[in-house]
N, C-alpha and C positions, 0 to 999 in steps of 0.2 A: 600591148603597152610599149611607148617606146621608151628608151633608156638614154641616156648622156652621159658623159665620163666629166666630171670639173677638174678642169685642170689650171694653172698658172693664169690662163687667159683669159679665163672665162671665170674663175671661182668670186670675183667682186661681182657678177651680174646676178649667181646663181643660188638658188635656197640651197640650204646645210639641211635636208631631209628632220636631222634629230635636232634641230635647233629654226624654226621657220619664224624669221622675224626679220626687222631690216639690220645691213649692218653697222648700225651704231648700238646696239643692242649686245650688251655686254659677254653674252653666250655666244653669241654668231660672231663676235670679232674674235674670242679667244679662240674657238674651234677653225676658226677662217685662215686665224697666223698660225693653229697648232699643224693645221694639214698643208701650207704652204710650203713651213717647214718639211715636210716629209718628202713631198714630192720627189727630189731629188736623191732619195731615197730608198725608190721604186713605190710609192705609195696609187694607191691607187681607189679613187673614189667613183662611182657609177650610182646615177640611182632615176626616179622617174622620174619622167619632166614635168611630171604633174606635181603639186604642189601637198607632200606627206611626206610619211614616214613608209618609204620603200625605199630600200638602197644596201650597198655593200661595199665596206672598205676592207683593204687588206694590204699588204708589204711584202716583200722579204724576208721568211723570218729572222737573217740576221740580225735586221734592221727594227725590228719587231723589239717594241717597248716593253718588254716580256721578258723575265728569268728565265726561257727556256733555253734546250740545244735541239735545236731543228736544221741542221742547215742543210740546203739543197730544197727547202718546203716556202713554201707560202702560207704567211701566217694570215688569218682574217680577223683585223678587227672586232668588224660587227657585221651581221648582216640582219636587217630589223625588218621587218614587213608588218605593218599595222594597220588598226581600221579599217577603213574601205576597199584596204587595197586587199586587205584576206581573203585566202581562200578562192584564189584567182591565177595562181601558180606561178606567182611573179618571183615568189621565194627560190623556185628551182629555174627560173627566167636567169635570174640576178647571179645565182649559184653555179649555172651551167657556162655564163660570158667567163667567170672567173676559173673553172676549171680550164676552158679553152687557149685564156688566155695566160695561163699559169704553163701550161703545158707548151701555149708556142715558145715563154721565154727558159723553158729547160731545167722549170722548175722539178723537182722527185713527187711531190704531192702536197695537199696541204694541213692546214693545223688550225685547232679554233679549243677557244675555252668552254668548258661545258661542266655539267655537274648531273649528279645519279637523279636528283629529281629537281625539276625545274625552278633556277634563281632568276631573281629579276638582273636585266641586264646581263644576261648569258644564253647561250643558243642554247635551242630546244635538242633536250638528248633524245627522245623519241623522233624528232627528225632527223635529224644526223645519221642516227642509225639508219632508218629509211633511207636513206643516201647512202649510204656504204662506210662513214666512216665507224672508225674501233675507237674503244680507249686504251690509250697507249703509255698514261702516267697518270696517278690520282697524289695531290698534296693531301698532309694528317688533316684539312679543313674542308675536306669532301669535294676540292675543285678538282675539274678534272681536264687534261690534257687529251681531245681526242683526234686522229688524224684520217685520212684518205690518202693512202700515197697509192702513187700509181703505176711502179711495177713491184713487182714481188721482192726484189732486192733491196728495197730504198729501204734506208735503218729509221726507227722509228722516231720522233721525237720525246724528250722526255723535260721533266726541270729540274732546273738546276738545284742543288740542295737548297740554298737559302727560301727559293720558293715550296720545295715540298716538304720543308718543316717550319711552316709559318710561326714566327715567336719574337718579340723582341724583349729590351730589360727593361725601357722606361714604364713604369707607371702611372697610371690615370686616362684618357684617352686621348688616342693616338691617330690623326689619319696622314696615310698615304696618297697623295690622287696627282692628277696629270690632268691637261688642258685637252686631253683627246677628248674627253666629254663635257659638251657645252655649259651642261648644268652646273659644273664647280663653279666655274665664275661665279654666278650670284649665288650658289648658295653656300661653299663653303664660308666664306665671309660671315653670313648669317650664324650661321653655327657657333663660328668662334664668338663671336656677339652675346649671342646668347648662355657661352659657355662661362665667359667673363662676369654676363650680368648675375648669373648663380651660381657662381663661386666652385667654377666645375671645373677640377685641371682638366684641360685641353691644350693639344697641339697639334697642327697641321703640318705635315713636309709633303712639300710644293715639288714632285719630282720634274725638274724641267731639261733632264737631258737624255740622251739614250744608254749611257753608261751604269747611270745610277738610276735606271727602271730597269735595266739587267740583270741589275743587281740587289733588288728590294728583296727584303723577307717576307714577298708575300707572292701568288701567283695571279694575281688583280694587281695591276696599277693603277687604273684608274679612278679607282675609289677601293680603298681600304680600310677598314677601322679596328685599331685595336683597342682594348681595355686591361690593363694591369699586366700587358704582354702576349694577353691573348688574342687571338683572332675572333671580331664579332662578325663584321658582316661587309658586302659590299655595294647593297642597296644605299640611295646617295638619299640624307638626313635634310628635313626642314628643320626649320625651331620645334616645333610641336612634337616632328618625330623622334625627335633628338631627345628632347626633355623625359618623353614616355619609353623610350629607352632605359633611361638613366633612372628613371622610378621603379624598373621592374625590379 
């Protein structure tokens, strides 16, 4: 397989792996300006040239739109390998460029979200493991902080309070999310739509900067939902799925 990095110059020419459409295409222009943004940040995007869902982003964890304290670690994103591209070991292709290249910039090791059994939109903990990383902090909502550092010395990462005791005061439902992931664009809007047409308190906060996704009560930024101040989930809702939510 070969790989590409999108960067500054190239990122108008190139598919967004987790958003494949053209860009006027309301997903792929949010995700397009959300990683633009980053860049300069140390963000760093690679995926195939071929045209899916194989690819791997990841930051600084300073930089890292994350309640956590990592610093000295490279946080990752996401790294997704789907379809056709399974099962062809592009996942540890993708995973081994980013070690390397984590390691030439003096990074201590890295850091990625995960959980005890497999959520959507969270890395596989039976991989991870298989890879060497540990869990190194679990929030009260079973997410979990796990890391690879890579000497023995490097102190571990953890989260911040606000994320490992997920909770807020407001009432009724609540989301969190950030344009890191394509899909809000069209579908948070939908939600609220639908929230309105049946008389469902809702509300969305739009996290659009780094300060205040370090600061969130949750350890997901990218899609968060609460309910009466509880933590539900951070699987991202259509109308349909929303409504049968809310009927359970």
């Amino acid at each position: 397989m070969e790989y590409i990095k999108v960067t500054k110059d190239n990122i108008e020419n190139e598919h967004i792996c987790c958003a494949i459409s053209n860009n006027k295409d309301v997903q792929v222009s949010s995700k397009k300006a959300w990683i633009t943004d980053r860049f300069d940040d140390g963000l760093v995007f690679m995926k195939s040239v071929e045209r899916g869902k194989c690819f791997i982003e990841y930051i600084p964890a300073e930089n890292a739109w994350n309640p956590i304290v990592a610093d000295g670690y490279m946080y990752i994103d996401c790294l997704w390998v789907s379809g056709s591209f399974k099962g062809h070991g592009y996942s540890n292709d993708l995973l081994g460029e980013c070690i390397k290249d984590s390691k030439a910039k003096g990074r201590t090791g890295l850091c990625i979200l995960t959980s005890e059994k497999k959520k959507p939109f969270l890395a596989d903990p039976k991989y991870l493991k298989h890879k060497g990383f540990t869990v190194c902090d679990e929030a009260d909502n079973g997410i979990q902080l796990a890391c690879l550092p890579f000497t023995g010395s490097a102190t571990k990462p953890r989260f911040k309070d606000c994320a490992k005791h997920p909770h807020i005061e407001e009432k009724g439902y609540v989301l969190y999310y950030t344009n890191q992931c394509p899909f809000n664009a069209k579908y948070v809007p939908i939600v609220e739509q639908t929230a309105k047409e049946h008389h469902i308190p809702f509300r969305a906060i739009h996290i659009e900067d780094k300060a205040q996704a370090q600061n969130a009560p949750t350890p997901i930024t990218t899609y968060a939902l609460f309910y009466d101040g509880e933590y539900l989930t951070n699987e991202q809702m259509n109308d349909t799925k929303f409504l049968k939510l809310v009927a359970r």
